[in-house]
C-alpha positions in Angstrom: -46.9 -14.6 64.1 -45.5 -12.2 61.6 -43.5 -9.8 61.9 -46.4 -6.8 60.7 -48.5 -8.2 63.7 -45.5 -8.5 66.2 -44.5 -6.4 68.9 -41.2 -6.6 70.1 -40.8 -5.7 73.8 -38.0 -5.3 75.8 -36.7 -4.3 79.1 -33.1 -3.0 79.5 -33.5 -2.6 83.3 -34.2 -6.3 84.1 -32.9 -7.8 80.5 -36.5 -9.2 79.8 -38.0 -9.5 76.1 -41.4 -10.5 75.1 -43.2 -10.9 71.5 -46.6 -10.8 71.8 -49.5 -9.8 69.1 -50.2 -6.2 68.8 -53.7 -6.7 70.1 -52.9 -8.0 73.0 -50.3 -5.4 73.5 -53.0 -2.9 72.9 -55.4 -4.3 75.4 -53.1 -4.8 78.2 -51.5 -1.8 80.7 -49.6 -4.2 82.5 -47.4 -5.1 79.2 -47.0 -1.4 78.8 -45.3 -0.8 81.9 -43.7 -3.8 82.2 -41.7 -3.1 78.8 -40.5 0.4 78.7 -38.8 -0.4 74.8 -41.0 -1.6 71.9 -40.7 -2.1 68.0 -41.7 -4.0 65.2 -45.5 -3.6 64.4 -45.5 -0.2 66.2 -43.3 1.3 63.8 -45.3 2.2 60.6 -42.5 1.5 57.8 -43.0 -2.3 59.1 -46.0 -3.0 57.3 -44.4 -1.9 53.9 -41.2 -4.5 54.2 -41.2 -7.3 52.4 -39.8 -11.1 53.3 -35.9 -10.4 53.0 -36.5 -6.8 54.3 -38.3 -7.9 57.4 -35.9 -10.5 58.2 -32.8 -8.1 58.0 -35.0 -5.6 60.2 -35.5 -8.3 63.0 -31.9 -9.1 62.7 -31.5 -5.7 62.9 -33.5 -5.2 66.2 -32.1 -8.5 67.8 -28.0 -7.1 67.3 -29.1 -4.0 69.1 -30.6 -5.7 71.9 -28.2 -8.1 72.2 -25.1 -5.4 71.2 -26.4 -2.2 72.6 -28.9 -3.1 75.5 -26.5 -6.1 76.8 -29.5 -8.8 76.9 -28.5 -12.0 76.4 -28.4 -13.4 73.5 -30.6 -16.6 74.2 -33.1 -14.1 75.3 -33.6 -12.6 72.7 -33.6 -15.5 70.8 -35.8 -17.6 72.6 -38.2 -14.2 72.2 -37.7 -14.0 68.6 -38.6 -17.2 68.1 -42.3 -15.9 68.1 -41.9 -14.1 64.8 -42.3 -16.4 61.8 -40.0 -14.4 59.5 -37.2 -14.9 62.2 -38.5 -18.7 63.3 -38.2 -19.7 58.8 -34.7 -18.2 58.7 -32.6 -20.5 60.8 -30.8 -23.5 60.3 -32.6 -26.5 60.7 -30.9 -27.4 63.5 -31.1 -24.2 65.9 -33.4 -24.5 69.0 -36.0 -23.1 68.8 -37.3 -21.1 72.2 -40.3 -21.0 73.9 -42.4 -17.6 72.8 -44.0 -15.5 74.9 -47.3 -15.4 73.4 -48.1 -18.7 74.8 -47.7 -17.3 78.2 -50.5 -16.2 80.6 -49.7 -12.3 80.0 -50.9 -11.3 83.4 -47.9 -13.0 84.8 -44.5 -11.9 84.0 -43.0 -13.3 80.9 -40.6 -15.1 83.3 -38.8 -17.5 81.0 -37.1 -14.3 79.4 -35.4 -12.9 82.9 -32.0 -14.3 83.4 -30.5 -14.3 86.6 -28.3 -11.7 87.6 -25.2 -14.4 88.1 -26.0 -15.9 84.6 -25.2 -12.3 83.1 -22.3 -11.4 81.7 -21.1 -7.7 81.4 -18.4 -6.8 79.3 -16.8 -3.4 80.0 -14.4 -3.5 76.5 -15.3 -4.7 73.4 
């Protein structure tokens, strides 16, 4: 999906993320608490970006999830990997995750949560 019709969700408690269609974000309460922290559609200047602005905004996004919420980078990844924009911009050769709009979104998005023992927390950068 693109990136105007993507919302990014994310959960800084249980390091979960979850890109899903803003419809079905709309239409669904469990989604809403599930995911305390959303962007991309849901912020209005989105709409207005073009191609090389949207990709540096989901860049943007991902290095603060990754950098300031401590989610895992594959995570975020694998979760990005729902958004064309993001998806067209890699290498050729870069896995490619599973997205979580293929998911039955009554369930949790459960490919996102990484174990507690697979986290690592650094307390220096």
């Amino acid at each position: 999906m693109i990136l105007k019709n993507a919302m990014i969700l994310w959960n800084v408690d249980t390091f979960q993320v979850c890109v899903v269609d803003r419809d079905t974000y709309v239409r669904s309460e469990w989604l809403n608490r599930q995911y305390p922290s959303s962007g991309g559609c849901c912020w209005t200047h989105v709409k207005d970006l073009n191609q090389d602005q949207s990709v540096r905004f989901i860049y943007v996004v991902a290095i603060h999830l990754i950098v300031r919420d401590k989610i895992p980078f594959m995570t975020v990844h694998n979760a990005f990997c729902a958004i064309d924009e993001y998806r067209d911009s890699l290498a050729v050769d870069m896995p490619v995750g599973t997205n979580c709009s293929d998911l039955d979104i009554s369930r949790e998005c459960g490919p996102y949560r990484v174990p507690e023992k697979q986290i690592v927390r650094s307390e220096s950068i």
